[in-house]
C-alpha positions as CSV (number, residue, x, y, z in Angstrom):
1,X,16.3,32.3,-53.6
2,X,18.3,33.4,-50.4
3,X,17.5,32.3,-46.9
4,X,15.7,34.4,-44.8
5,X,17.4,34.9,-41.1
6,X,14.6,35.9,-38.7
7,X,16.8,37.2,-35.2
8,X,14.2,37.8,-32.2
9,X,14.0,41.7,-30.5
10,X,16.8,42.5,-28.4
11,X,14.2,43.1,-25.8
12,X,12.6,39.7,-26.2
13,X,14.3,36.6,-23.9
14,X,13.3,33.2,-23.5
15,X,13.6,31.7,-20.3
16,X,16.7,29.2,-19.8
17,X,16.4,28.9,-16.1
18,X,17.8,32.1,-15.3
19,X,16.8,34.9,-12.7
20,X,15.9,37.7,-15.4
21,X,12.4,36.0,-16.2
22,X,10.5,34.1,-13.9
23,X,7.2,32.9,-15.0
24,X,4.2,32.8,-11.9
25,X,7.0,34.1,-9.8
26,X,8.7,31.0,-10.0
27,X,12.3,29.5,-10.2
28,X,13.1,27.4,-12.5
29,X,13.8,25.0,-10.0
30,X,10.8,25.3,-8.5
31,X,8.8,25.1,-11.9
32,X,9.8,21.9,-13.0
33,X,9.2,20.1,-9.2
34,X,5.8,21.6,-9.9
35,X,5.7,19.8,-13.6
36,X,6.9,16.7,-11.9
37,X,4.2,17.1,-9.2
38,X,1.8,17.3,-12.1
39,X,2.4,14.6,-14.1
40,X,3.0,12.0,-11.0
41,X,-0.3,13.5,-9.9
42,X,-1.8,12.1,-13.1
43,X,0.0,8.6,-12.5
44,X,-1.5,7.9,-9.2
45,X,-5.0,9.6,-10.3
46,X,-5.1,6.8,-13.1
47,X,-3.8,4.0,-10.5
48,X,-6.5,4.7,-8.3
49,X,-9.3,5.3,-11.1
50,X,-8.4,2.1,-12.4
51,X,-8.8,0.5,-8.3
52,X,-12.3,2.5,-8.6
53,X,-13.6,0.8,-11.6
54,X,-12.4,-2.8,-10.7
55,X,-14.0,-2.9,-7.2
56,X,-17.3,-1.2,-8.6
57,X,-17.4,-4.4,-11.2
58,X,-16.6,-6.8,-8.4
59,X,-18.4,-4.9,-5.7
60,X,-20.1,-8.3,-4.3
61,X,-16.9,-9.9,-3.6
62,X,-14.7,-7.2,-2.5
63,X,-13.1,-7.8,0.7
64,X,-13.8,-5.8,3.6
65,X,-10.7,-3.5,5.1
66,X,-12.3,-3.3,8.6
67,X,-11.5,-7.2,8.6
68,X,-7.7,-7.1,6.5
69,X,-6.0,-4.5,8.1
70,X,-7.0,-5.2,11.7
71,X,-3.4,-5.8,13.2
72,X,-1.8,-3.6,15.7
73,X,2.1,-4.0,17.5
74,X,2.0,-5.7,20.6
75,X,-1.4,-6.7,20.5
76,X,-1.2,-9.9,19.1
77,X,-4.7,-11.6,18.9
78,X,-6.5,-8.1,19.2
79,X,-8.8,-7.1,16.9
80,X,-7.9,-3.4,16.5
81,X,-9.4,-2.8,12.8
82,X,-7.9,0.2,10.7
83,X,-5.8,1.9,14.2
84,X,-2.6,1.4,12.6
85,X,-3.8,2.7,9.0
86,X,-5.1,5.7,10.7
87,X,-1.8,6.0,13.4
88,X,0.4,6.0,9.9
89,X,-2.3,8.4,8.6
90,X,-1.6,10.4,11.4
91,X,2.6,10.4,11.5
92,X,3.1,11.0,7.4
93,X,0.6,14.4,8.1
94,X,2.5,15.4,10.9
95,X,5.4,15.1,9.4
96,X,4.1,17.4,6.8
97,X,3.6,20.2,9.3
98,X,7.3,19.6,10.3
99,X,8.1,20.2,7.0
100,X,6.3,23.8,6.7
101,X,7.9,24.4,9.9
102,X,10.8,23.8,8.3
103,X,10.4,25.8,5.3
104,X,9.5,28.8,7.5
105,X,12.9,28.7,9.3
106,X,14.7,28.5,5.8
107,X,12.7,31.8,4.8
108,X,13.7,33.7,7.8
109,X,17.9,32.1,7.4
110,X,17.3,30.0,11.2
111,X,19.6,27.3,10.7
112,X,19.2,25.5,13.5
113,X,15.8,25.6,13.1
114,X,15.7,24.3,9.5
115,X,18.4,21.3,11.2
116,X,15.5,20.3,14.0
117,X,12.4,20.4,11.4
118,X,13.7,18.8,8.9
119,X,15.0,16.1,11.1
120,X,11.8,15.4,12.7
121,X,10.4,14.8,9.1
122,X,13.3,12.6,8.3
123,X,11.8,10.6,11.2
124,X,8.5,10.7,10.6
125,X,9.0,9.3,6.8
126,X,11.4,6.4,8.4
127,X,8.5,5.4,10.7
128,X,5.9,5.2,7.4
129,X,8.1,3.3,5.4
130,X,9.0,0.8,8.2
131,X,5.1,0.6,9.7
132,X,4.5,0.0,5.8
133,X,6.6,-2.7,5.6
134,X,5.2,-4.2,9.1
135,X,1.6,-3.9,7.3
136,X,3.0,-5.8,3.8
137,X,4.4,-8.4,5.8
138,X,0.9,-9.2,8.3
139,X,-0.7,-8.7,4.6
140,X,1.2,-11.3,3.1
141,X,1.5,-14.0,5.9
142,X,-2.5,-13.8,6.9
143,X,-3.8,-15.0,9.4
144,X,-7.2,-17.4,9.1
145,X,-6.4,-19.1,5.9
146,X,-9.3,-20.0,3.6
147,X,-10.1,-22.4,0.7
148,X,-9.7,-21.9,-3.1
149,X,-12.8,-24.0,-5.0
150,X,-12.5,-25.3,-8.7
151,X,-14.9,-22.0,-9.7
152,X,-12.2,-19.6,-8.2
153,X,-14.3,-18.8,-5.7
154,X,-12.7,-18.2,-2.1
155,X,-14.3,-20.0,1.2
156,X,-13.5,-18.4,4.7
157,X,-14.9,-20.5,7.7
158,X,-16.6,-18.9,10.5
159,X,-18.4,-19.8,13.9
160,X,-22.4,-19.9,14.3
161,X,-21.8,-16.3,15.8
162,X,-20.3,-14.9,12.4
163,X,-16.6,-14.7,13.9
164,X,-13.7,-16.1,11.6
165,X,-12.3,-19.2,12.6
166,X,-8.3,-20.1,11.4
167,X,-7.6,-22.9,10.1
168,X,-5.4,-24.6,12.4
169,X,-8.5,-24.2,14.9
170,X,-10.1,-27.1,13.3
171,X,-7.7,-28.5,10.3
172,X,-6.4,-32.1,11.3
173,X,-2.8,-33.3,10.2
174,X,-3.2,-36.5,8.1
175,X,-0.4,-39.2,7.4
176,X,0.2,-38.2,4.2
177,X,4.0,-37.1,3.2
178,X,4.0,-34.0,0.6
179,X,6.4,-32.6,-1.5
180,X,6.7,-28.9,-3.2
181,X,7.9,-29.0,-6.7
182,X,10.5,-27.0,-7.9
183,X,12.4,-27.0,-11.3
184,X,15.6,-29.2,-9.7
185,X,13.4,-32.1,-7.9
186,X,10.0,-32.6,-10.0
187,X,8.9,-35.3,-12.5
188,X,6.7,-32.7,-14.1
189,X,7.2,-29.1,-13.4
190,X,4.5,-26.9,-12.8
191,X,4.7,-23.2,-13.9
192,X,2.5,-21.8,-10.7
193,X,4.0,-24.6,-8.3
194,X,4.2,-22.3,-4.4
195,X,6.0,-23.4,-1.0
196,X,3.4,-25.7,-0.1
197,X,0.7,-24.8,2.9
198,X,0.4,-25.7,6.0
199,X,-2.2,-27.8,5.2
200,X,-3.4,-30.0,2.7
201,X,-7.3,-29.6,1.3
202,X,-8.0,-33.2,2.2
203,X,-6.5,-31.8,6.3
204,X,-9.1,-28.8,6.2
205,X,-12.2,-31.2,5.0
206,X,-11.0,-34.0,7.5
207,X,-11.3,-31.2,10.2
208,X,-14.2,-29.4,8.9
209,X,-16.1,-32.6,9.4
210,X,-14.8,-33.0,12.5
211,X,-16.5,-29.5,14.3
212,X,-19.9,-29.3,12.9
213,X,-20.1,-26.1,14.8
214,X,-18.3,-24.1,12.1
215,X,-19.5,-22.8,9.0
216,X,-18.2,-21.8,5.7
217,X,-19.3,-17.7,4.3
218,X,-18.3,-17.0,0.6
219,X,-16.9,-13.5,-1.1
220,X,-20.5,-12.5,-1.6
221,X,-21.6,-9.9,-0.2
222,X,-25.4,-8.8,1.8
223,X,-27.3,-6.1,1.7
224,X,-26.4,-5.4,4.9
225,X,-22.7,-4.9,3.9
226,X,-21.8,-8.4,5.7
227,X,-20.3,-11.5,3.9
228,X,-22.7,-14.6,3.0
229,X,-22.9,-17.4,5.8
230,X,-24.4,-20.6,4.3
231,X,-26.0,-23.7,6.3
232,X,-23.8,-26.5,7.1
233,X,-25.6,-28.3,4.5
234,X,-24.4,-26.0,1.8
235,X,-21.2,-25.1,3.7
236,X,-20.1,-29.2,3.1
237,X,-21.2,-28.7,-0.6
238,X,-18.9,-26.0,-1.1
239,X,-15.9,-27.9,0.6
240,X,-16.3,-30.8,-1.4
241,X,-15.1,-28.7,-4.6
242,X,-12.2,-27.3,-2.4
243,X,-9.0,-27.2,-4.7
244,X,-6.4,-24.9,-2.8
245,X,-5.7,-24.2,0.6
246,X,-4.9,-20.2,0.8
247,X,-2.7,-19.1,3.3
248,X,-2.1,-15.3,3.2
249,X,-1.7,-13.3,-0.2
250,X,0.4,-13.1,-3.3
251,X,-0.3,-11.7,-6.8
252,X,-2.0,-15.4,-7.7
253,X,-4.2,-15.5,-5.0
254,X,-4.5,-14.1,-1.5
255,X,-7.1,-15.2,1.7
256,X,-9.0,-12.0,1.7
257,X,-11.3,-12.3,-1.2
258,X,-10.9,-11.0,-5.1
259,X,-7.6,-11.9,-6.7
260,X,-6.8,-7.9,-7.7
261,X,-7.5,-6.8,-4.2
262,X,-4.2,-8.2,-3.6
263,X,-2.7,-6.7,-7.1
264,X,-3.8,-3.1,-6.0
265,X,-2.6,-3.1,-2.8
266,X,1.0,-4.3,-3.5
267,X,1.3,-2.2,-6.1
268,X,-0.3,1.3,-5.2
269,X,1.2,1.2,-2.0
270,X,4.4,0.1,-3.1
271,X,4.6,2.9,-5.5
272,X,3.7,5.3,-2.7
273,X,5.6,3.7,-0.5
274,X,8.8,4.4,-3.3
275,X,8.2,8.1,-3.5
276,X,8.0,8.2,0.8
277,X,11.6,6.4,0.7
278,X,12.5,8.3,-1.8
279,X,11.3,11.8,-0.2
280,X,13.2,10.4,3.0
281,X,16.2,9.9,1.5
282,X,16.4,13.3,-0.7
283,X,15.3,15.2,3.0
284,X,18.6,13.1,4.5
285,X,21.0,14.7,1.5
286,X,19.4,18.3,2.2
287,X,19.3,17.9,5.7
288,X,23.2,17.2,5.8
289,X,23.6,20.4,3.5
290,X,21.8,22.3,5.9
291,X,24.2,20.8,8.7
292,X,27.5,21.8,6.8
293,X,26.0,25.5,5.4
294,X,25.3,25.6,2.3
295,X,21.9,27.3,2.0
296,X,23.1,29.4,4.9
297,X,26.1,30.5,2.4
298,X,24.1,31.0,-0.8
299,X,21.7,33.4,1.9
300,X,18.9,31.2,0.2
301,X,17.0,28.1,1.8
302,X,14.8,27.4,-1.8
303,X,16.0,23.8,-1.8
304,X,14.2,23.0,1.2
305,X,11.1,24.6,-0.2
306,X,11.3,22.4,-3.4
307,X,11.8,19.2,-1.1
308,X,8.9,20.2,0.6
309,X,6.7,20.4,-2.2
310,X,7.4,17.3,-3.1
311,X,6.9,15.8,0.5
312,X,3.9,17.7,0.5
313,X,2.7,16.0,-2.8
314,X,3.3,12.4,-1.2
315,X,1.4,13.1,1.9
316,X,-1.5,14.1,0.0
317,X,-1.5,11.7,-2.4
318,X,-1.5,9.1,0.4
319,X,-4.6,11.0,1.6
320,X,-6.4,9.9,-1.2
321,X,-4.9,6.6,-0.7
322,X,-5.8,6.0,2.4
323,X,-9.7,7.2,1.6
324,X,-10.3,5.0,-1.7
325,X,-8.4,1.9,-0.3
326,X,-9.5,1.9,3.2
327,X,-12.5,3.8,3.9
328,X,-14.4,3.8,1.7
């Protein structure tokens, strides 16, 4: 039995990237920065689904963002809560509209135009990344310190009006000389082992006892959307079964409240915070091929439109961000 040879209509073309068929009106350029749009779309959608079903389960012991992200530069000491996450907010959308202005110009062939846009949205995704940074690095550090009980459960202390106290407020330094263990001095190395805190748990009782006037309120949270304050009675009960002294946050365990608070923040922000660095360092290579004339030669500006798509696709995406983790 012979093979059969099946050739397609002269007539008939499949599209290899070419000019002659574009499907939507598209490039095919353009096509696949909208497949990879797509399918990142569906990465961050799961990230942030997944962030939606772990708070809702731990809902009672979630911390608040009014009271985690309350830094601001130069205000030291100031209790500014979510400015900064909204002035961030505010720079990565402007820098957005830079980037349409900036497509507009490559439309109408206006160089210089192009140049001055795209520059200001270079600069406008530097200052994310680097206020991003500035937030991971307050993140981490902290700044009241709490307690870590046997349970797992996380102890913050707070004055009889409700406003958090740090620990080196009350915490006493006791004559006791510590060591951290690490794998070349220990006689028993432990896995989790940490640079030690600046203070002991035995330092943070010794001090508690010391100013009855401050209290101890737990993860849990009120009907009234506030964290539990206990009585100094219970507040002593629950510092008896201290175990850690938390200072800041890692992926172990971090002084805000749940343990995967922590996890989701380093890591959907970090992956959004790739994709900015990465969007800013893609505009950088198209911006110097704007400077030297190469779109201007090919009479065609369409890489600056793909860019933008994708710069477009990180802004919103940290909309969405910016509304599950923070505001709501």
């Amino acid at each position: 039995m012979g093979a059969t040879v099946t050739t397609a209509n002269n007539d008939e073309k499949t599209w290899g990237g070419g000019h002659e068929i574009q499907p939507l009106g598209s490039s095919y350029g353009k096509m696949m920065m909208w497949f990879f749009i797509v399918s990142d779309a569906l990465t961050f959608s799961g990230f942030l689904g997944a962030y939606g079903f772990s708070r809702f389960k731990f809902i009672e012991t979630w911390p608040l963002a009014d009271e985690v992200f309350t830094h601001f530069p130069f205000m030291h000491g100031v209790a500014a809560p979510m400015y900064y996450v909204a002035l961030m907010t505010f720079i990565l959308i402007f820098s957005s509209v830079t980037m349409v202005l900036a497509v507009d110009a490559g439309h109408q062939l206006k160089k210089t135009k192009v140049a001055i846009y795209m520059f200001l949205t270079i600069i406008g995704g530097i200052i994310f990344v680097g206020s991003q940074a500035w937030e991971w690095k307050n993140f981490i550090k902290g700044e009241y310190g709490a307690v870590e009980t046997v349970g797992g459960s996380l102890l913050q202390f707070v004055d009889k009006d409700g406003k958090r106290v740090a620990l080196a407020d009350f915490a006493v330094k006791l004559p006791e000389q510590r060591e951290a263990l690490t794998r070349s001095h220990s006689t028993w190395f432990v896995e989790d082992a940490q640079s030690l805190p600046t203070y002991t748990v035995a330092e943070v009782q010794a001090g508690f006892k010391a100013h009855p006037e401050i209290l101890i309120r737990t993860e849990k949270l009120t009907e009234k959307k506030k964290k539990t304050v206990l009585s100094r009675e219970e507040s002593e009960a629950h510092l008896a079964t201290a175990k850690y002294v938390v200072e800041g946050a890692s992926l172990i365990r971090n002084e805000y409240g749940n343990k995967l608070f922590a996890d989701f923040f380093f890591f959907i922000t970090g992956f959004h915070g790739f994709h900015v660095l990465s969007g800013v360092i893609i505009n950088i290579i198209i911006f110097f091929n704007v400077l030297l004339g190469t779109y201007e030669k090919r009479r065609s500006y369409e890489m600056v439109e793909k860019v933008g798509l994708y710069w477009h696709f990180v802004d919103l995406v940290w909309v969405f961000v910016f509304t599950v983790f923070y505001l709501v």
